[in-house]
C-alpha positions in Angstrom: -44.0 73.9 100.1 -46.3 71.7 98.3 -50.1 71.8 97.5 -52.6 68.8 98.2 -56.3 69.1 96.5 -58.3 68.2 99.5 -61.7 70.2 99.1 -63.6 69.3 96.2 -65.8 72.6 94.6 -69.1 70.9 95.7 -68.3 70.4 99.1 -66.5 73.9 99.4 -70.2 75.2 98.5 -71.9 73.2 100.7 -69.5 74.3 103.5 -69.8 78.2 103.0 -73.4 77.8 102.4 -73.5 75.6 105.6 -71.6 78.4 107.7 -73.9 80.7 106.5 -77.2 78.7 107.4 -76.0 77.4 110.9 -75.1 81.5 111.8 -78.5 82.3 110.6 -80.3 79.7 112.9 -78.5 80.4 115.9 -79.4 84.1 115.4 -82.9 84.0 114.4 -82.9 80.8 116.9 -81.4 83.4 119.9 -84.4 85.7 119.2 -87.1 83.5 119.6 -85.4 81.8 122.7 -85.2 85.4 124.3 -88.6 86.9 123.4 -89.9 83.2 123.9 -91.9 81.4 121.2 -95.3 81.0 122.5 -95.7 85.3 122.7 -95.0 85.6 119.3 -97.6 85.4 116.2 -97.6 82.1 114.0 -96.1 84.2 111.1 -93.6 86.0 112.9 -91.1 86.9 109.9 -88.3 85.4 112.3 -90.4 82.4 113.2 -90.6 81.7 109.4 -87.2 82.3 109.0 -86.0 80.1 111.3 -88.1 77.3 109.8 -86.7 77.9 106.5 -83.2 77.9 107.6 -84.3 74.6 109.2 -85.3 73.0 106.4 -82.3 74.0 104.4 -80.4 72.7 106.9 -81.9 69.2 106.5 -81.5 69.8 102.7 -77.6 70.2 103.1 -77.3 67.0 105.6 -78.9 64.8 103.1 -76.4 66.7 99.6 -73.8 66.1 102.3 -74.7 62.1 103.0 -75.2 61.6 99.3 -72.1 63.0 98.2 -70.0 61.4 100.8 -71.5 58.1 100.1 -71.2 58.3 95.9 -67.6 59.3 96.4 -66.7 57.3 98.1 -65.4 59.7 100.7 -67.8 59.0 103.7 -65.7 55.5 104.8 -62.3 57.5 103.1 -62.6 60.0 104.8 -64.6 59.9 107.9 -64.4 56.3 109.1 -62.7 55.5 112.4 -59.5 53.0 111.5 -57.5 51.0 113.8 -55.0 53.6 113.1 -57.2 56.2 114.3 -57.7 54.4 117.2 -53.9 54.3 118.1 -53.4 58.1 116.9 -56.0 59.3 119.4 -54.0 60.3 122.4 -51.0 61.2 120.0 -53.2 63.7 118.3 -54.4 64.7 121.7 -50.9 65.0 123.2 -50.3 67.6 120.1 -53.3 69.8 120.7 -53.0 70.2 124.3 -49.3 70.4 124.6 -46.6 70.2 121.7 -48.3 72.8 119.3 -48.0 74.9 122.5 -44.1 73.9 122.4 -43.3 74.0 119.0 -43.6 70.2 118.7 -44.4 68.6 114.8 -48.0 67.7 114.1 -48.1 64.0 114.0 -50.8 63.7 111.7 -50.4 65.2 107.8 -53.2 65.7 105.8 -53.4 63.8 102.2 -56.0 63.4 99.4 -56.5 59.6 100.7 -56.9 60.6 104.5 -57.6 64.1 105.1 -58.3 64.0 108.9 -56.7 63.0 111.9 -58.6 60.5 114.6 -59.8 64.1 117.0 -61.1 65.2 113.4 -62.9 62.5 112.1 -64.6 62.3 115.7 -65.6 65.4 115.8 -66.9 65.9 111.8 -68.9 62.4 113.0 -70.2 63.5 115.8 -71.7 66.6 114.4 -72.7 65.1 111.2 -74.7 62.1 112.6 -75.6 63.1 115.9 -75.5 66.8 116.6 -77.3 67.9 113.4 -79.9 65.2 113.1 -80.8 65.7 116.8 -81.3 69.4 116.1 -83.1 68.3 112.5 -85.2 65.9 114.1 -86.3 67.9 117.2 -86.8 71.1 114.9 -89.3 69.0 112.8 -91.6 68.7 115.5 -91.6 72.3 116.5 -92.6 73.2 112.7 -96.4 72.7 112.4 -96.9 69.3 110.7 -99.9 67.8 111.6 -99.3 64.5 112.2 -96.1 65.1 114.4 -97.4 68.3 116.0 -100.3 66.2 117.0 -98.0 63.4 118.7 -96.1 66.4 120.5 -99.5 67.3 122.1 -100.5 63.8 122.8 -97.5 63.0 124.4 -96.7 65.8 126.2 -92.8 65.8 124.8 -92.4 70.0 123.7 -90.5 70.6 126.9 -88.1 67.5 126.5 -87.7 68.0 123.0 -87.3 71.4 123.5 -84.5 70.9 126.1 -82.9 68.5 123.8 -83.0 70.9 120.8 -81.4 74.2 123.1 -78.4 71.8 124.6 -77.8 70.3 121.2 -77.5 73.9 119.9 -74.7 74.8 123.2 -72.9 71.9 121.9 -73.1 73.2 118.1 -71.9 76.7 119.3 -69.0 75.3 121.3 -67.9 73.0 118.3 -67.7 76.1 116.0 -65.9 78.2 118.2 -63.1 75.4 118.2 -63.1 74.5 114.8 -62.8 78.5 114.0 -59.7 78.5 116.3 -58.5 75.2 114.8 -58.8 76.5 111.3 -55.9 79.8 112.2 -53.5 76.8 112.6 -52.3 76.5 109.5 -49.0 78.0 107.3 -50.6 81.4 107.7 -53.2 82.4 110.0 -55.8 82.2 106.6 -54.2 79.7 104.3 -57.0 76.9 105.7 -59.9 79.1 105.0 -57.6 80.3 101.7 -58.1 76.3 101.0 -61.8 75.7 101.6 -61.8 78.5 98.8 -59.5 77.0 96.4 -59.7 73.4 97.3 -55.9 73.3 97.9 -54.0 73.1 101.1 -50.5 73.8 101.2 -47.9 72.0 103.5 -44.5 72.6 104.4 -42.0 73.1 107.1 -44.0 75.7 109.2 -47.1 73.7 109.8 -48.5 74.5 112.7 -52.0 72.4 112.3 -53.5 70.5 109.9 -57.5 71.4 110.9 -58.9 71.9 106.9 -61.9 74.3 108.4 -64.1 72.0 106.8 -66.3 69.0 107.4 
């Protein structure tokens, strides 16, 4: 058994503080979906909530960006190889088959490459596109003049609207698979044990390598 430092302390905080946000807009953002936005009063205490998560949200895209880039760790970490192109369908093959069998996990994590080629598309394509939609299409929903005023004038609340709904199905289906991802480690906790401590431990009984973390 061996222990890699993967997680470093500020981006465990940012990902617990993350969690936390993301559940809190999807809640509050199931309640104004249901009761429907236009019934409810401008200062409807979930209303403001949900705003405030939002812009949180944006907050902890932008420490995340910065951080990743100043460390280095954004093209370490998260940029797509040649490698990564040639690992695809063997990291696929694992997830969809061999872990099912027993088989090895081709891919093990280290402090200079800490995700495998399904990872780093999947932390990419949340981090750039599904977030940043849902950022972007929030901010016009959130009573700024100039781009409220552009909504009107275009007539774009019900497209932008669709957008940020289907962005938020795609959100809800990537957490339910990183949560099942992140059981597949030595124990059914040791990943979330590491996104506490920063260390991940490795060994013979390895079932996964998904570090519950992005």
């Amino acid at each position: 058994m061996k222990r890699i430092y993967l997680h470093p302390l500020p981006l465990r905080i940012w990902h617990w503080l993350n969690a936390f946000i993301v559940i809190m807009l999807f809640v509050t953002g199931l309640y104004l979906r249901l009761h429907g936005i236009a019934a409810l009063k401008p200062h409807d205490p979930v209303l403001l909530w949900h705003k405030s998560m939002g812009v949180v949200m944006i907050i902890l895209i932008l420490f995340w960006l910065i951080y990743n880039i100043s460390s280095g760790s954004l093209k370490r970490h998260y940029g797509i190889k040649r490698k990564d192109l040639k690992g695809i369908f063997v990291q696929a093959r694992f997830y969809l088959y061999s872990i099912f069998a027993g088989g090895e996990n081709p891919f093990k994590p280290s402090a200079a490459d800490k995700y495998n080629p399904m990872q780093k598309i999947a932390y990419d394509a949340v981090m750039f596109i599904f977030l940043p939609a849902q950022a972007v299409t929030g901010l016009f929903f959130m009573d700024i003049p100039p781009l409220r005023d552009y909504l009107l004038s275009v007539n774009l609340s019900g497209i932008l609207g669709a957008m940020h709904v289907t962005f938020t199905y795609l959100l809800v289906l990537y957490l339910i698979a990183h949560l099942y991802m992140a059981t597949l480690g030595e124990t059914f906790f040791s990943h979330t044990k590491a996104m506490i401590t920063g260390y991940e431990e490795q060994g013979r009984g390895m079932k996964g390598e998904e570090t519950s973390t992005i």
